[in-house]
N, C-alpha and C positions, 0 to 999 in steps of 0.2 A: 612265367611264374610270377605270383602274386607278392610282392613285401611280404602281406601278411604271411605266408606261406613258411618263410624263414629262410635259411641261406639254399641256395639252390644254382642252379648256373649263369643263372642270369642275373645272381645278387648273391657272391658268394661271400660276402664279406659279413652278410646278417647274421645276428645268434639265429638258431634253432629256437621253434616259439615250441615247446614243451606242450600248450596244448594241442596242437598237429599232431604231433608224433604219440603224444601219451593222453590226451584227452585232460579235462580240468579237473583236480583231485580234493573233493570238497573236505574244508578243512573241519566239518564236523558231521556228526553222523545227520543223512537227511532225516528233514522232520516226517514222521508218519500221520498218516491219517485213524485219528483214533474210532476208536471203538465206541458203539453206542454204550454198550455197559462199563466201558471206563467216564465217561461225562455225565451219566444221571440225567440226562433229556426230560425234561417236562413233558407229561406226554401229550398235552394241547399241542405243548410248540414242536414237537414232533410229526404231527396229524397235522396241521399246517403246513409245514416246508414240504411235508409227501404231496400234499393236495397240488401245492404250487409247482413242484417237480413233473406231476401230470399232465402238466398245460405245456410242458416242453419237450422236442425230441432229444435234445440235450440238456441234462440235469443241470448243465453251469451255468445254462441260460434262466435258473431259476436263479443266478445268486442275489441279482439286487430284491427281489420281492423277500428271498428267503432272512435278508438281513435286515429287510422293513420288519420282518415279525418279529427278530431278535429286540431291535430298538424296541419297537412298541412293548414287548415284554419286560423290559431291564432299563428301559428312559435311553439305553445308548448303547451302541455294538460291544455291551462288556466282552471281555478275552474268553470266559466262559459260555456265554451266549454263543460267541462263533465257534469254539470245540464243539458246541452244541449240533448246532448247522452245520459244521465240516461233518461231524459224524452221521448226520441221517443224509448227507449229500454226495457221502462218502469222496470230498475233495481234503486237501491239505486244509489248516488253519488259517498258513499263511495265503493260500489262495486268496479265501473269504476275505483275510485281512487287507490283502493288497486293494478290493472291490472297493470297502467299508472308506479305505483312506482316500477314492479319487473322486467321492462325489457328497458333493459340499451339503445334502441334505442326511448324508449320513454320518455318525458322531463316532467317533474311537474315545472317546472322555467323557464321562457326566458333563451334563449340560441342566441348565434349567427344566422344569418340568414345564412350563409353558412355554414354548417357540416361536417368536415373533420375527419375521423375516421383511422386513421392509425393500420395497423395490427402490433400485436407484439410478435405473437406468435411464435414458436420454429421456422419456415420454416422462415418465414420474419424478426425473431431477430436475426436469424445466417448469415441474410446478410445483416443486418445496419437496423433493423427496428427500434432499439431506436434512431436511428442519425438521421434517418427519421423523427418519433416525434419531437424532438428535431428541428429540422430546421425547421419544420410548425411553430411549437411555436411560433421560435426566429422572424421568416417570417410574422407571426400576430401579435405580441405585443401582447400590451394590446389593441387594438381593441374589445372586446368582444362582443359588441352592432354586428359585424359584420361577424366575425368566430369563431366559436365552435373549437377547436379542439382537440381531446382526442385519448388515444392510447385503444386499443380493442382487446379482446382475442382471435378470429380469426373470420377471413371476411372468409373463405373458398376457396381462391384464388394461395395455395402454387404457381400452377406454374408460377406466376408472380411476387413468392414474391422478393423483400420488396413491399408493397402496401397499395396503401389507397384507401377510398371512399370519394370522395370529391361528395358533394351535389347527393348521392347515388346513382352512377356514378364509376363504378371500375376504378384503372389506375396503371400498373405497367408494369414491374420492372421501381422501381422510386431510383435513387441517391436523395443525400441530396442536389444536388446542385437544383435538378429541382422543390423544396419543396417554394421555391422562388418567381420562375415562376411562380407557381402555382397562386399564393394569386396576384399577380400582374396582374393575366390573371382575377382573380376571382373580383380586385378590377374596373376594366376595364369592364369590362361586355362581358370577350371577350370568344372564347373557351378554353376549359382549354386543354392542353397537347395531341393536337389533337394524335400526334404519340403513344401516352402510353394511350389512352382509352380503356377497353377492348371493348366495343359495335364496335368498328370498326377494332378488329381483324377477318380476317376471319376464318367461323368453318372450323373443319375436314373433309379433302375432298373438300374442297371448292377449286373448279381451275379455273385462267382466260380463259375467254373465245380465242378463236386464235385470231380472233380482236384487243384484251385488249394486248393479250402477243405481237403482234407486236408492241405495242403502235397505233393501230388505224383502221378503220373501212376495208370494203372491195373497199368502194368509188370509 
């Protein structure tokens, strides 16, 4: 017999572990899973988390997408965003909540509206990715209401490090001068670093057409 087990013949000296015998007696009533008509569900974000629930043979495997919708609805996994979710996913609150807190793109708190996540790992910190942090920072103040900005263990991006994700959105190789720009283009409502996007690098293999490389048509 086990210690844990409690006193028994071969460890008669141990208390009695009260969960064995009597099971664990929750000291408050379990939380339920609420009802759609008690949270008021938006019904986009409803029509949403269903859609994403179809893509799975188990609904719980919808939860990180389902709690991408919530953020993007509400800027952050507000408490009622996830009753929201718990209810058309029909899991606990707490479940959703436990998801929300283990993964660092996901926010349990207002956060900035614009999201800047700079890489800091070994590729992007050997070529100024803390100077890079550092200059978002200094570039945002204390703004907070308006930019997040935080350094992150890697975006997956070496070959453009140093880099960041600005409104998750790649863009590199970035100097600290242009960490500046950035939040200027960002407070402006303008594009951000159109030359350092990655979306508008071309892929591999990609060649102008003979047109393009003359600069222009056959006209």
């Amino acid at each position: 017999m086990s210690p844990v087990d409690g006193a028994g013949v071969s460890n008669p000296d141990l208390p009695v572990d009260r969960a064995v015998t009597e099971g664990r007696v929750p000291q408050a009533d379990p939380e339920q899973i609420p009802q759609l008509s008690e949270v008021d569900c938006p019904p986009e974000l409803q029509a949403r988390i269903e859609e994403l629930m179809g893509r799975y043979p188990d609904r719980r495997s919808a939860s990180i997408p389902a709690l991408w919708a919530v953020q993007e609805r509400y800027g952050y996994c507000a408490p009622e965003g996830i009753r929201q979710a718990a209810a058309v996913m029909r899991v606990t609150p707490a479940y959703l909540e436990s998801v929300a807190s283990f993964y660092d793109l996901l926010h349990t708190k207002p956060v900035g509206r614009h999201r800047i996540e700079v890489c800091t790992n070994i590729s992007c910190w050997m070529r100024g990715g803390d100077q890079l942090l550092d200059a978002f920072r200094a570039a945002a103040g204390d703004d907070s209401e308006e930019f997040f900005v935080t350094g992150f263990e890697c975006l997956g991006a070496c070959d453009i490090a140093p880099m960041a994700s600005i409104d998750q959105r790649y863009y590199g190789p970035l100097e600290a001068a242009e960490a500046g720009v950035a939040i200027e283009q960002l407070r402006a409502g303008a594009e951000v670093l159109p030359e350092k996007a990655l979306a508008k690098r071309p892929l591999a293999g990609d060649t102008p057409s003979p047109g393009a490389a003359r600069g222009g048509g056959a006209g």
